[in-house]
N, C-alpha and C positions, 0 to 999 in steps of 0.2 A: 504494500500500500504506500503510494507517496507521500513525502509530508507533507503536502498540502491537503491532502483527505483528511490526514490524523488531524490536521488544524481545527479542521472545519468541523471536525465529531466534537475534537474540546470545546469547541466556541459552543456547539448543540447540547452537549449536557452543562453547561453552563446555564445555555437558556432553560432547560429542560428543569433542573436544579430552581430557578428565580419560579418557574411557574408552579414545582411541585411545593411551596415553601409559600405562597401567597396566600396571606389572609381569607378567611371566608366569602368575606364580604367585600374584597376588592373590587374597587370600577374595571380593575384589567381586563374583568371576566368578560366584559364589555369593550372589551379594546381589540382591532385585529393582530393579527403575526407581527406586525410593521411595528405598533408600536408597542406590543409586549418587549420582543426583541431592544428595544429602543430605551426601555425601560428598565429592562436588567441590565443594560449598560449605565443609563444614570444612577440608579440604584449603588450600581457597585463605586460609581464614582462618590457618593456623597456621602460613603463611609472613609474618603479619605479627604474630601473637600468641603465646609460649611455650602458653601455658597452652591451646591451639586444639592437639590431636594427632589422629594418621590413623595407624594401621598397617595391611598390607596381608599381616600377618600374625596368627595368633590367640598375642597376646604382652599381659602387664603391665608387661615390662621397660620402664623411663623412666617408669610412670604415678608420679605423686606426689600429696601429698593436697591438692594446691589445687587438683590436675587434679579430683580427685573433690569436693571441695567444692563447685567450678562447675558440674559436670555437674548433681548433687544440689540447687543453688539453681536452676539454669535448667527443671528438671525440676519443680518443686514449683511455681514460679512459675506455669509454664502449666496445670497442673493446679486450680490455682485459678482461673484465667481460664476456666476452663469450666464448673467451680460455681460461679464467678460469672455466668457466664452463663446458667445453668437458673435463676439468682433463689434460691439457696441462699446462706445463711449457716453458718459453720462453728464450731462453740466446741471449745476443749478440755475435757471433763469433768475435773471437779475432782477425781477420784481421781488424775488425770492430770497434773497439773500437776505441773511438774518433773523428771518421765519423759522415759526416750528412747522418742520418737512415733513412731522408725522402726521398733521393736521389737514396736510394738502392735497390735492389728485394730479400721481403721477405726469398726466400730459398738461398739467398746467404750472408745475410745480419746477419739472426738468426739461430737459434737451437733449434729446437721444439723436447719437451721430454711428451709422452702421462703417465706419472708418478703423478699425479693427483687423484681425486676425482670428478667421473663423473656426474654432477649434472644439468638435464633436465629443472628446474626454470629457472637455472642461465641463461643456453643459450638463452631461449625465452627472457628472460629479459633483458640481453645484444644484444639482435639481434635487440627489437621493440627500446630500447633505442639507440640503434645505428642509427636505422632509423630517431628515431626522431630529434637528435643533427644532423644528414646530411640535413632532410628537411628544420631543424631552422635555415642552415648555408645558404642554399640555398636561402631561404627566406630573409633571411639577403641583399641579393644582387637583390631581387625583381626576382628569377630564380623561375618557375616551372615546378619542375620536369618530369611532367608527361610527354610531345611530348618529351624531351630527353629521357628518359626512353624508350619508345615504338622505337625510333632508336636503342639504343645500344641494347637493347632484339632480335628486328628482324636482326639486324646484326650479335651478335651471332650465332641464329639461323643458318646463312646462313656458319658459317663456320667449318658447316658438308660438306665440296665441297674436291675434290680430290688435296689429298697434305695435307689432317690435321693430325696429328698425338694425342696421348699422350703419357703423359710427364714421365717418370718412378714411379712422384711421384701420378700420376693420374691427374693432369693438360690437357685439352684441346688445344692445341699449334693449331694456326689457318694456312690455307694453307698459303706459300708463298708471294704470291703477293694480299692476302684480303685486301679489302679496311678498313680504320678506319670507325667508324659512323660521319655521315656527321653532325656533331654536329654544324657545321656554317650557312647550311643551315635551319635547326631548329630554330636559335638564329636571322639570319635576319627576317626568319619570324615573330618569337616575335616584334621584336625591329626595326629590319632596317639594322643594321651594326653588324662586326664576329668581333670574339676574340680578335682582334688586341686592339681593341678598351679598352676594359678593362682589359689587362695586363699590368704591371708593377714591376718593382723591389724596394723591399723596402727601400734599403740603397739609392738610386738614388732619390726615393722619401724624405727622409727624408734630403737630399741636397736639394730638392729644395725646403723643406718651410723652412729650413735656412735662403736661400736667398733670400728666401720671406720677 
């Protein structure tokens, strides 16, 4: 057997190990392959790093904002590394500068120049790594993926219905009056209670362990 087979068995009871060892009650049970896998790698990470969290329930309790800083630079990193790899370059538009760029909509926001080096690795590789920093973020807050996922997919789906257009730049603009995906009713069913629940502002937060 070569040793890359043997690799690939230890990396499988590894995983095998994370899954046989999960709480009763974990959301993972609700998660697919992609982000269990994804998970037992966080997981094993955040026994050697604070700032590395896994809950096994749909909680913010202990997130703190370096938790979400990191998520947030890891997340943007790779998202680059895959317009970097279609050979795109990226500018801020000048209206733009100094803005918060998470606030903004990409085509009005930036300046995409196909001026580059088109390189097929890179995309795959920015695209699985991007999946993966989204599932670890996800996980991070005890979320699985997957029944959201299957909502906003069929919801898409649905906004081929009359009134949809696109967009000059080939964007899908949905009809009119389409519904969002019922992402709350998803999230009761996990849990019990919608979004309300776990939204928050962080400067309001960080007043109140002040006054803690």
């Amino acid at each position: 057997m070569s040793d890359k087979l043997t690799q690939v068995s230890e990396e499988q009871k590894f995983v095998d190990n994370f899954i046989g060892n999960l709480p009763k009650d974990s959301t993972m049970y609700h998660a697919d392959l992609h982000q269990v896998r994804v998970t037992a790698f966080c997981e094993e990470c955040s026994k050697h790093n604070e700032k590395q969290v896994v809950n096994h329930k749909v909680t913010v309790d202990g997130i703190t904002a370096e938790h979400a800083l990191l998520r947030a630079a890891l997340q943007l990193e790779e998202c680059l590394e895959m317009i970097r790899g279609l050979g795109v370059s990226v500018k801020v538009h000048p209206d733009f500068v100094g803005e918060n760029l998470s606030a903004a909509k990409a085509n009005e926001a930036f300046e995409f120049f196909a001026d580059g080096q088109f390189n097929l690795k890179e995309i795959i590789d920015g695209a699985i790594d991007s999946s993966v920093i989204a599932n670890g973020t996800a996980s991070m807050f005890g979320v699985p993926l997957q029944p959201f996922t299957k909502e906003v997919d069929y919801n898409n789906i649905a906004k081929f219905k009359d009134g949809h257009y696109f967009r000059e730049d080939g964007k899908l603009i949905k009809p009119k009056n389409h519904p969002n995906p019922d992402m709350d009713s998803v999230l009761k069913e996990l849990c019990g209670v919608d979004f309300s629940a776990f939204t928050f502002d962080w400067a309001a937060r960080r007043l109140q362990e002040i006054s803690e």
